[in-house]
C-alpha positions in Angstrom: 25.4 -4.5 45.9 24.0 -7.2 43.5 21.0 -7.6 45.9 20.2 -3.8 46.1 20.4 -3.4 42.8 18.3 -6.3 41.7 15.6 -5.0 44.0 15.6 -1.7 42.7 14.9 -3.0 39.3 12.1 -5.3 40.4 10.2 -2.2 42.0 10.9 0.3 39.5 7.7 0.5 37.8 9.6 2.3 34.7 11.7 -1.6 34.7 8.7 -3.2 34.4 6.9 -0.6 31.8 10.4 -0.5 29.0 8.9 -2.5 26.1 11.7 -3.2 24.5 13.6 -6.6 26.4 16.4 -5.1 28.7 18.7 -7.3 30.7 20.8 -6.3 34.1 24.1 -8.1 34.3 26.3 -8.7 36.8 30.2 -8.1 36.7 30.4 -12.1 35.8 28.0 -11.8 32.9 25.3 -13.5 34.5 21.8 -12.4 34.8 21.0 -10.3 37.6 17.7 -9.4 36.6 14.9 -8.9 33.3 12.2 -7.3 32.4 9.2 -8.5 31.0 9.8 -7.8 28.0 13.0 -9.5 27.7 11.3 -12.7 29.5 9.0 -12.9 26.6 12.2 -12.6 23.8 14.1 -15.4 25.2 10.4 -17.3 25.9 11.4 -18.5 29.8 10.9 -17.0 33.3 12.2 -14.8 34.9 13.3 -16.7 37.6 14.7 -19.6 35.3 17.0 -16.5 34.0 18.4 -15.0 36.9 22.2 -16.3 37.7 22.2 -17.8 34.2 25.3 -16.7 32.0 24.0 -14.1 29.7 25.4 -15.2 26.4 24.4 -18.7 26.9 20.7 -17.3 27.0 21.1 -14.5 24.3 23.0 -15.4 21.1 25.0 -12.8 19.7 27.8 -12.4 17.0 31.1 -12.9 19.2 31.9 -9.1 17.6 29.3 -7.7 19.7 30.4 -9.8 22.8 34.3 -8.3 22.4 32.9 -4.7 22.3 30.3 -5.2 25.4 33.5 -6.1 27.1 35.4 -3.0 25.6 31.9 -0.8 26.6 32.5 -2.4 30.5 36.0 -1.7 30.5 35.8 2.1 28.9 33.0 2.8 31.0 30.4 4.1 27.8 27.3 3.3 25.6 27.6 1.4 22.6 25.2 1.1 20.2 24.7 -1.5 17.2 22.2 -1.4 14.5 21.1 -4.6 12.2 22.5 -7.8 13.9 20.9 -10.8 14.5 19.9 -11.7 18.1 18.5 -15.1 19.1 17.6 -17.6 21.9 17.5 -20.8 23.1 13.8 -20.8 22.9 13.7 -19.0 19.9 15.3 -18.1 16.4 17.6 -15.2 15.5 15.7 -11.5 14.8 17.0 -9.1 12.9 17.8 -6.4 15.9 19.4 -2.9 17.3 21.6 -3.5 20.7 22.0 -0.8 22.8 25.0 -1.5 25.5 25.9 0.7 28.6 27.2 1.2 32.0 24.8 1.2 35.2 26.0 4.6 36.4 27.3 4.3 39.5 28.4 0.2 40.0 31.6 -0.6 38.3 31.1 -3.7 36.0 27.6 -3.9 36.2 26.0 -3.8 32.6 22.5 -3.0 30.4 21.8 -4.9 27.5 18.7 -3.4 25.6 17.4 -5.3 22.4 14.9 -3.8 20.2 13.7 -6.3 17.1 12.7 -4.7 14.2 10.1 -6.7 13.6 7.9 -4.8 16.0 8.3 -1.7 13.9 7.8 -3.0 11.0 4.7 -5.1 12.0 3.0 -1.6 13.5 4.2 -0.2 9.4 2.2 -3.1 8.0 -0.8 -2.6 10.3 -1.1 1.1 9.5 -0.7 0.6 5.7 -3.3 -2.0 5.8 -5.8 0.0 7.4 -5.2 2.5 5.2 -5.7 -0.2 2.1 -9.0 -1.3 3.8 -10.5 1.8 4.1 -9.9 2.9 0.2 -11.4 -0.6 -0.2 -14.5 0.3 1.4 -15.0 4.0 -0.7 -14.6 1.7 -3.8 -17.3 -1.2 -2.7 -20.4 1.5 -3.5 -19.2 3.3 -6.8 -18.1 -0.5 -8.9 -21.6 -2.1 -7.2 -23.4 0.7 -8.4 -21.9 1.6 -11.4 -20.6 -1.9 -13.0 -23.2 -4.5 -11.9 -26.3 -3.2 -13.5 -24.5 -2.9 -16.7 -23.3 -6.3 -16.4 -26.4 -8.3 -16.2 -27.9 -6.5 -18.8 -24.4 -7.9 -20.9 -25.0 -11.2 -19.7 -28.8 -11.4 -20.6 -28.0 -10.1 -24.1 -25.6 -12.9 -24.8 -27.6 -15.0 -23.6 -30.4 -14.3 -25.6 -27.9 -14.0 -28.6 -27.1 -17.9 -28.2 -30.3 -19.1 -28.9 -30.0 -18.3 -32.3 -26.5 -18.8 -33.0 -25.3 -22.3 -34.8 -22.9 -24.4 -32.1 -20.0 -23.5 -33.8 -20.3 -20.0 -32.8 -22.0 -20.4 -29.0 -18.3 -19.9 -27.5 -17.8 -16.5 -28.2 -21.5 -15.3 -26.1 -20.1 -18.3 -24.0 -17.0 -16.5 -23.2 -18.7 -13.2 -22.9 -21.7 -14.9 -20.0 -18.6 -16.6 -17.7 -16.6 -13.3 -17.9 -19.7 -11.4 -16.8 -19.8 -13.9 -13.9 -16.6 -13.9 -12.7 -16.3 -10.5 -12.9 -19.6 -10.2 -10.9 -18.5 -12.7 -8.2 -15.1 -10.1 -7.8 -17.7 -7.2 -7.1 -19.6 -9.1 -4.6 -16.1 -9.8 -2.7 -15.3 -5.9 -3.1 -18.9 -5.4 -1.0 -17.8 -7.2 1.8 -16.0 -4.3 2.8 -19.1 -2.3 3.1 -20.9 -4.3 4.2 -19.1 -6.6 6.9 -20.4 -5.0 10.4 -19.1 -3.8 13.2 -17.3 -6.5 15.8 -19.9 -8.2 17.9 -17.4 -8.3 20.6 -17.7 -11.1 23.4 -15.4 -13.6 25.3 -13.8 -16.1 22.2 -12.1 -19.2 23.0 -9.6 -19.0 19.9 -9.2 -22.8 20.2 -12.5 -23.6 19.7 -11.8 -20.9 16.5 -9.2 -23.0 14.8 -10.5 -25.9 15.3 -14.1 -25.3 13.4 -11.8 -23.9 10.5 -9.6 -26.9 10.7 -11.7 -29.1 10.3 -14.1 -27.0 7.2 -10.4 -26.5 5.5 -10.1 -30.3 6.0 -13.3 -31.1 4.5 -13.0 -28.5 1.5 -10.3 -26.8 0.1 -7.6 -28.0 2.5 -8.4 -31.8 1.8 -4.8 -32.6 0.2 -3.0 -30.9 3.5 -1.8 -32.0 6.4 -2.7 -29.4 9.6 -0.6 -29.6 12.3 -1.6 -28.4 16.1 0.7 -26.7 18.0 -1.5 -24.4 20.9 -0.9 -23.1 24.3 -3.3 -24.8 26.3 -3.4 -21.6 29.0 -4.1 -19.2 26.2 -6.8 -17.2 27.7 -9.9 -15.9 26.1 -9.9 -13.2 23.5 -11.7 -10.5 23.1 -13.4 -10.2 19.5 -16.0 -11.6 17.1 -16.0 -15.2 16.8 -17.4 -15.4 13.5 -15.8 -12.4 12.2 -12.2 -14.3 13.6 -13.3 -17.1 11.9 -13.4 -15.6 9.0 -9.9 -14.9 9.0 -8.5 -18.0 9.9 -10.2 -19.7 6.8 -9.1 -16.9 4.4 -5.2 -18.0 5.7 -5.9 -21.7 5.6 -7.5 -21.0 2.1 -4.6 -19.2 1.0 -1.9 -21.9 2.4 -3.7 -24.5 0.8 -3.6 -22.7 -2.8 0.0 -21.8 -2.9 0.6 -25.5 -1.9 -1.4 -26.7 -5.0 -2.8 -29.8 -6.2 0.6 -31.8 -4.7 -0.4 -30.9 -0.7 1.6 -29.7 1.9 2.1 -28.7 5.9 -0.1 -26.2 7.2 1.1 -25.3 10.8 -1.5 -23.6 13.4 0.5 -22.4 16.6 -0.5 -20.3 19.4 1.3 -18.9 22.5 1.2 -16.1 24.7 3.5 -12.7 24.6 2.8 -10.8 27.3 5.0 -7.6 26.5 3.3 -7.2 23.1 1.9 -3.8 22.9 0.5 -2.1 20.2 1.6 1.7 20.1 -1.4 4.3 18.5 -0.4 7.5 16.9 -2.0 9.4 19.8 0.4 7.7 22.0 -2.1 5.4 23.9 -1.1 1.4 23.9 -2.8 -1.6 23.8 -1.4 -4.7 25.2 -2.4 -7.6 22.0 -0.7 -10.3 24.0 -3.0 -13.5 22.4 -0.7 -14.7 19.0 -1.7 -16.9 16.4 0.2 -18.0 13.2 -0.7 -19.8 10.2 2.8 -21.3 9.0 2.7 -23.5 5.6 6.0 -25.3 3.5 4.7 -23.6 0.0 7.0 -21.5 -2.2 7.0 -18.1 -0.3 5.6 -14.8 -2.0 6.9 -13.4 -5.1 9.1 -10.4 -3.9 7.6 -8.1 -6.1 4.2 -8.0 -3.5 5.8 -9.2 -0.8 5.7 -5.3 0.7 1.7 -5.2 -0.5 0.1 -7.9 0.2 -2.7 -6.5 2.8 -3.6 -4.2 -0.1 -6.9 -4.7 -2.0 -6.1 -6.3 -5.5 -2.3 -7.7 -4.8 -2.3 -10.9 -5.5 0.3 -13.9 -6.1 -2.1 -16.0 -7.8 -3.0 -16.0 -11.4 -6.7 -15.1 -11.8 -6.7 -14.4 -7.7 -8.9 -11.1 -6.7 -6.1 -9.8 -4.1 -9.5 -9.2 -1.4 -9.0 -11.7 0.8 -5.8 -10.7 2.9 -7.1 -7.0 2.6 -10.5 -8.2 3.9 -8.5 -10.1 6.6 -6.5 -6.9 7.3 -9.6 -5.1 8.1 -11.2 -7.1 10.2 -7.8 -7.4 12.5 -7.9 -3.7 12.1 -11.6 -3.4 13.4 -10.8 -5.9 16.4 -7.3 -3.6 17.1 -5.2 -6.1 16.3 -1.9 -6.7 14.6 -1.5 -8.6 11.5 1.5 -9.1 9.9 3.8 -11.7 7.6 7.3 -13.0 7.1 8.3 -15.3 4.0 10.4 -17.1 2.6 10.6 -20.4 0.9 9.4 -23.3 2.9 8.5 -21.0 5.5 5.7 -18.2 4.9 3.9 -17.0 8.6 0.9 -15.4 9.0 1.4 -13.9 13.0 -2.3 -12.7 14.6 -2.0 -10.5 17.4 -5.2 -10.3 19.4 -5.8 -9.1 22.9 -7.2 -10.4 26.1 -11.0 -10.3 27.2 -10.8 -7.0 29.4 -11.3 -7.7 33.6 -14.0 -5.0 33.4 -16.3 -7.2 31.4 -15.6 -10.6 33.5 
């Protein structure tokens, strides 16, 4: 019976299509088979899994495990909202199990976990599309209407200087470095108009991170210490090197300031998730299986923007402009990516999701 069943699960292409993970368990609680999805929550093989005791592969509050046996026993579904679900390979998620009977074989069991990080990552990648877009309509009407006026402001101060006594320069000082700064926040605003469409092509995202390592390295990132942590059989990407670029230096830029002058850890890590898929609100999906994440030891972001922080003009930084994560949000937006970002102190993670070159282009 185990056999039978554990071939019909391999050749059911509706197994193999479920994107949430979903494990088949024997009347002994081992593995009997996975899906992929659930091979890329617990990060190892499928074959590794198979015959493996089920709770030492999934770690689960000992509450639940009582009740799966209660579920086996009664013969009905249970369902559990909001515990926490982990791995050997990986750390707890915040998670929904669903438990139930396979109809027709006594003791033989589904276990269905579905992360809410997935749901609220597709919540964070709408919004910030969204956010982008208003950023765009507001690029035109401030270059337009603002700058003119400003360089006339600044040229009048400076003209007003020349005859003023030194004593008095710093108030048409004041006045010319506002006028700047303000300025240099406009041009950053006109990015979003003015930043093209992808130039898409093959992208080794290696060879990425490691020209903005090495810039951070040279520049702003001089007082951190980058650490490497890839997947050397990440393929290639599909997306706008430069454009990819880009990004990564806008969230080595940002690590490095909420670090400060005293340094700090900047982590770069990359691996493969082969069941992420992107779900569109016309129903299509897109498989974004290439992740990247920018991880740095700084304080965390306030909790007060923690909810905005892909929106234009949020910031955690005195004086910051709030462009640069919405820029970044766009241009992961324009590539169909995901973008999203869990924090805490110690630990703030900026997670890419990218996908593959497509085989129709090879």
């Amino acid at each position: 019976m185990m056999d039978t069943l554990a071939q019909q699960a391999e050749n059911s292409a509706i197994w193999a299509s479920l994107p949430v993970p979903v494990f088949l368990i024997s009347p002994d609680n081992s593995i009997l088979d996975v899906n992929s999805a659930a091979e890329g929550f617990v990060n190892t093989s499928r074959k590794s899994l198979l015959g493996k005791p089920i709770w030492r592969q999934v770690a689960i509050e000992e509450s639940v495990e009582n009740a799966f046996e209660k579920a086996r026993k009664q013969g009905t579904p249970l369902f559990v909202n909001d515990i926490d679900v982990g791995a050997r390979q990986r750390a707890p998620l915040q998670c929904g199990v669903q438990i139930a009977p396979v109809h027709g074989h006594d003791g033989f069991m589904l276990l269905m976990v579905s992360p809410r990080e997935l749901a609220g990552r597709m919540t964070q990648t709408q919004s910030a599309k969204s956010a982008a877009q208003s950023a765009i309509g507001m690029a035109e009407m401030l270059a337009h209407e603002i700058k003119n006026p400003l360089a006339g402001i600044t040229g009048a101060a400076q003209l007003l200087s020349m005859n003023l006594a030194p004593e008095d320069l710093e108030l048409t000082d004041l006045i010319v470095s506002e006028s700047r700064r303000i300025v240099k926040l406009l041009e950053q605003v006109e990015q979003f108009g003015n930043l093209s469409e992808p130039d898409f092509r093959e992208v080794n995202l290696h060879d990425v991170l490691d020209r903005a390592r090495r810039s951070a390295l040279l520049g702003f990132g001089s007082e951190m210490k980058i650490i490497e942590k890839y997947d050397p059989s990440l393929p290639v990407a599909w997306g706008d090197p430069d454009q990819l670029l880009q990004v990564v230096l806008n969230l080595l830029k940002n690590a490095s300031e909420a670090a400060g002058k005293k340094g700090g850890t900047i982590i770069i890590r990359t691996f493969y998730e082969h069941s992420f898929r992107l779900r569109r609100s016309d129903g299509t999906g897109r498989l974004l299986p290439l992740q990247i994440e920018i991880i740095d030891d700084g304080p965390g972001l306030p909790d007060r923007i923690k909810d905005d922080i892909f929106e234009p003009f949020v910031s955690g930084r005195e004086n910051g402009t709030g462009l640069g994560l919405a820029l970044v949000s766009k241009i992961i937006s324009d590539h169909n990516g995901w973008i999203s970002v869990r924090s805490e102190p110690g630990n703030t993670v900026f997670r890419l999701s990218l996908s593959r070159m497509p085989r129709e282009s090879k």
